[in-house]
ZAMAR-964173 format. One record per residue: residue in one letter; x, y, z of N, C-alpha, C, CB in turn. Coordinates in pm, whole numbers, plus 50000, padded with zeros to 5 digits. Atoms other than C-alpha are relative to their C-alpha. Glycine has a CB too. Layout:
BEGIN
  rest    n_X    n_Y    n_Z   ca_X   ca_Y   ca_Z    c_X    c_Y    c_Z   cb_X   cb_Y   cb_Z
     A      X      Y      Z      X      Y      Z      X      Y      Z      X      Y      Z
...
END
This chain:
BEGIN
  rest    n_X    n_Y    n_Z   ca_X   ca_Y   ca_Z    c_X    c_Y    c_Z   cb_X   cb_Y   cb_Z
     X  50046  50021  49863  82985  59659  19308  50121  49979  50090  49902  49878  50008
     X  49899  49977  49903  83211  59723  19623  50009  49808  50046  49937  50138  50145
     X  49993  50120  49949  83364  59380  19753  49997  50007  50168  50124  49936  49940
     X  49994  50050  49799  83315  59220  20120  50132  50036  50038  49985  49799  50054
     X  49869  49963  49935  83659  59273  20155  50109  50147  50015  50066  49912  49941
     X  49963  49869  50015  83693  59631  20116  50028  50046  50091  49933  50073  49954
     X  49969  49934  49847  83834  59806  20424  49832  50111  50048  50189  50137  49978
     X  50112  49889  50005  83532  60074  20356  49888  49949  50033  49978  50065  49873
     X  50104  50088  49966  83278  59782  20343  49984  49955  50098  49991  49917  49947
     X  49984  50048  49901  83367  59665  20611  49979  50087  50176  50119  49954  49958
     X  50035  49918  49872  83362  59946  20859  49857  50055  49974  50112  50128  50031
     X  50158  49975  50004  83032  60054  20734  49931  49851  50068  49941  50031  49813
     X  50115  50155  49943  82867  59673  20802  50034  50013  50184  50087  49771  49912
     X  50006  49967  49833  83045  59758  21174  49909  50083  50014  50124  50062  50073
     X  50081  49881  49951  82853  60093  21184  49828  49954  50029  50013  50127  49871
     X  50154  50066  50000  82527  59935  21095  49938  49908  50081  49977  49939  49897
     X  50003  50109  49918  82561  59637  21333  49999  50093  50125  50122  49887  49983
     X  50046  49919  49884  82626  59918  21607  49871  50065  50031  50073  50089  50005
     X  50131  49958  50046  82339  60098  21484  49867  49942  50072  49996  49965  49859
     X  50150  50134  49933  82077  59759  21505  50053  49999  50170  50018  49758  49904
     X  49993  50011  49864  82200  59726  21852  49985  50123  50105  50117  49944  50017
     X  50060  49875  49932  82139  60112  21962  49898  49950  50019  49988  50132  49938
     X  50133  49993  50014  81815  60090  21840  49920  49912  50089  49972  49977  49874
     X  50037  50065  49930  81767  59776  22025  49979  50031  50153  50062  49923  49972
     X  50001  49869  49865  81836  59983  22342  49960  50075  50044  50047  50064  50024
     X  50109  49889  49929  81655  60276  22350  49885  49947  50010  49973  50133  49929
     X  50146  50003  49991  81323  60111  22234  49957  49896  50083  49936  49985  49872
     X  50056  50064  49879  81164  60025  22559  49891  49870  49953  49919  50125  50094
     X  50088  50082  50035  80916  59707  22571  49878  50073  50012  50007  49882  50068
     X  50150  49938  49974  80604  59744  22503  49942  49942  50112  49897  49977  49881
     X  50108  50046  49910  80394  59679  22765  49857  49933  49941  49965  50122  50077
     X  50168  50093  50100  80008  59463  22675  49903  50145  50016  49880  49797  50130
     X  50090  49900  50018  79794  59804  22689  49904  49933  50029  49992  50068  49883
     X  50104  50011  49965  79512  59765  22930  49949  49828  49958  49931  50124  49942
     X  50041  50191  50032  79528  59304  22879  49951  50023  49821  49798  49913  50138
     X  50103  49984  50092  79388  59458  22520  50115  49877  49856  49958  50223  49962
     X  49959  50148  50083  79658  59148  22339  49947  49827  50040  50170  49994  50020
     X  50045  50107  49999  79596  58805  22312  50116  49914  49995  49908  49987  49909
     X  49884  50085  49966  79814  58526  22415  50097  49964  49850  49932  49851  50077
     X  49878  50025  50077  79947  58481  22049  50068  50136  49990  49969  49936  49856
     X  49953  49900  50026  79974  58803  21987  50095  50061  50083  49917  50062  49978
     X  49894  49967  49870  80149  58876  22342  50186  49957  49945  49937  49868  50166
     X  49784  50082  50018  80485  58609  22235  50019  50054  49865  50043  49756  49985
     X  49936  49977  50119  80501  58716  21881  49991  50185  50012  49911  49913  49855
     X  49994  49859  49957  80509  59116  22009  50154  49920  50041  49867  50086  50131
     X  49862  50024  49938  80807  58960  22228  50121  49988  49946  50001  49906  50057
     X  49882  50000  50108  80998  58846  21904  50002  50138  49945  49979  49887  49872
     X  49999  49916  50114  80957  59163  21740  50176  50123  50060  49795  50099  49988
     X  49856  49915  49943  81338  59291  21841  50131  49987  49911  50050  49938  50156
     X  49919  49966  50116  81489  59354  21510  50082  49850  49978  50107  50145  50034
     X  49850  50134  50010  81665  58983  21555  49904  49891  49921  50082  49909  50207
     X  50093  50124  50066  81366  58735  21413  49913  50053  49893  49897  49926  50112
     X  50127  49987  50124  81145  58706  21062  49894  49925  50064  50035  49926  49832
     X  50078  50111  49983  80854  58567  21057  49986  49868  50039  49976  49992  49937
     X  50028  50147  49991  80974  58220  20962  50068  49968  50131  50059  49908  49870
     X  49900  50033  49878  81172  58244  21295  49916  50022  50093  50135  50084  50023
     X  50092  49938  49968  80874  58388  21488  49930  49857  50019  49951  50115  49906
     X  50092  50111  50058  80669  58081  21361  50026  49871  50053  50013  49987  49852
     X  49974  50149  49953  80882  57806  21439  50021  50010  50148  50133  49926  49926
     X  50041  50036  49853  80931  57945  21798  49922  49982  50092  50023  50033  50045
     X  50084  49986  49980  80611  57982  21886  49877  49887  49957  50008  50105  49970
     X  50036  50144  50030  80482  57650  21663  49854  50072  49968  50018  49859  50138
     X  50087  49992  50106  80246  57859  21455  50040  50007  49850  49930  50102  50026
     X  49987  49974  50162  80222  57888  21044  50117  50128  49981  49824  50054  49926
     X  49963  49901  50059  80392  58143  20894  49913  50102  49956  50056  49961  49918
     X  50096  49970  50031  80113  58247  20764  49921  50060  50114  49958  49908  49940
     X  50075  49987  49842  79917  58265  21146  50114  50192  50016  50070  49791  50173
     X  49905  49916  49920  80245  58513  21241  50002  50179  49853  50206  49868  50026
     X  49992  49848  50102  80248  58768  20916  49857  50087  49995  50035  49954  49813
     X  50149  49908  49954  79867  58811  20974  50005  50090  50108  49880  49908  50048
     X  50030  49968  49830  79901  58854  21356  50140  50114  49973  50025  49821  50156
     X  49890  49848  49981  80244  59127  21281  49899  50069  49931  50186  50016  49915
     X  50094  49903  50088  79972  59284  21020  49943  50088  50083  49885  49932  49922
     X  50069  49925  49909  79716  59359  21286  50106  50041  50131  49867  49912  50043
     X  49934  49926  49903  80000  59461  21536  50029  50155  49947  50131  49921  50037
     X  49940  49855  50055  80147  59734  21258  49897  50068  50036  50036  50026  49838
     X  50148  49919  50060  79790  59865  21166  49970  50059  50196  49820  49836  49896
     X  49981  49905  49857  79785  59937  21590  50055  50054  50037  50005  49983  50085
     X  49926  49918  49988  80065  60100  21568  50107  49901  50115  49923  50141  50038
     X  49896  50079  49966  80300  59848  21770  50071  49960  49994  50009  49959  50013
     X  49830  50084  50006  80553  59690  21581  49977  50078  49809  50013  49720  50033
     X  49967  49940  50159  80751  59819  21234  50059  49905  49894  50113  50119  50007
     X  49908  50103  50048  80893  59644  21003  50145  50074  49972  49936  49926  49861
     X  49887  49943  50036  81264  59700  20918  50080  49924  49945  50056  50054  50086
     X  49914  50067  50129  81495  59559  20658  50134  50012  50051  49987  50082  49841
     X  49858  50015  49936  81849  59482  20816  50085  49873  49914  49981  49957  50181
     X  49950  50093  50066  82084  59287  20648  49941  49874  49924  50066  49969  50073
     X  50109  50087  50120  81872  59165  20372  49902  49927  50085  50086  49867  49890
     X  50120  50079  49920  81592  59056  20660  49925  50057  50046  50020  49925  50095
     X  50101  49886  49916  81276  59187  20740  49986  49972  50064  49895  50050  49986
     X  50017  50048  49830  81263  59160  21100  49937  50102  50046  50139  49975  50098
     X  50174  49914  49956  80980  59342  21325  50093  50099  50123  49816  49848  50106
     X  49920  49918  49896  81095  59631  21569  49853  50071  50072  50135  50131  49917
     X  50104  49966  49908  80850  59693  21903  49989  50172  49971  50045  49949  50172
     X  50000  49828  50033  80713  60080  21839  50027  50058  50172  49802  50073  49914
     X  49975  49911  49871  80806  60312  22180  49797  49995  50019  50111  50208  49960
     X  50125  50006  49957  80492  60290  22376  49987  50149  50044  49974  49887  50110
     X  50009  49827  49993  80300  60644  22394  49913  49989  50106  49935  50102  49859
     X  50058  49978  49879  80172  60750  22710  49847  50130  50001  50141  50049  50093
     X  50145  49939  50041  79801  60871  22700  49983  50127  50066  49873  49906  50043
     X  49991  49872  49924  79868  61204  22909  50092  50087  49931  50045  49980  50145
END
């Protein structure tokens, strides 16, 4: 296994860190579609920006853990938020909102 201190390792973990922060950039907020969220569901949409898990989600918001992996469940299954695996963390990424025309 390659070490942390590899010159090679190292400019890749830059690339990837540039990367999460594109991504953070292009994908616009979602907007609430027609009021059709609900006040938890509204702030834990808000975390979903590749930077917070769940248990981070949970404690800002001062629900379960449990409350917040349900409530990202029914966001995926609407097509709203993704999950994505970034430096060993699954953190939630808002989907590009599609325009009904």
């Amino acid at each position: 296994m390659a070490d942390k201190t590899d010159p090679l390792i190292q400019r890749l973990d830059a690339i990837v860190e540039r990367l999460d922060m594109l991504l953070i950039c292009l994908v616009p907020p979602l907007a609430d579609p027609k009021g059709e969220l609900g006040k938890v569901e509204s702030a834990i949409l808000g975390f979903c920006d590749m930077q917070h898990t769940c248990e981070d989600i949970a404690a800002r918001i001062g629900k379960s853990k449990h409350h917040v992996e349900v409530t990202v469940s029914t966001l995926r299954k609407k097509g709203m938020v993704r999950n994505v695996k970034t430096n060993g963390r699954l953190v939630y990424l808002r989907s590009p909102v599609r325009s009904s025309g």
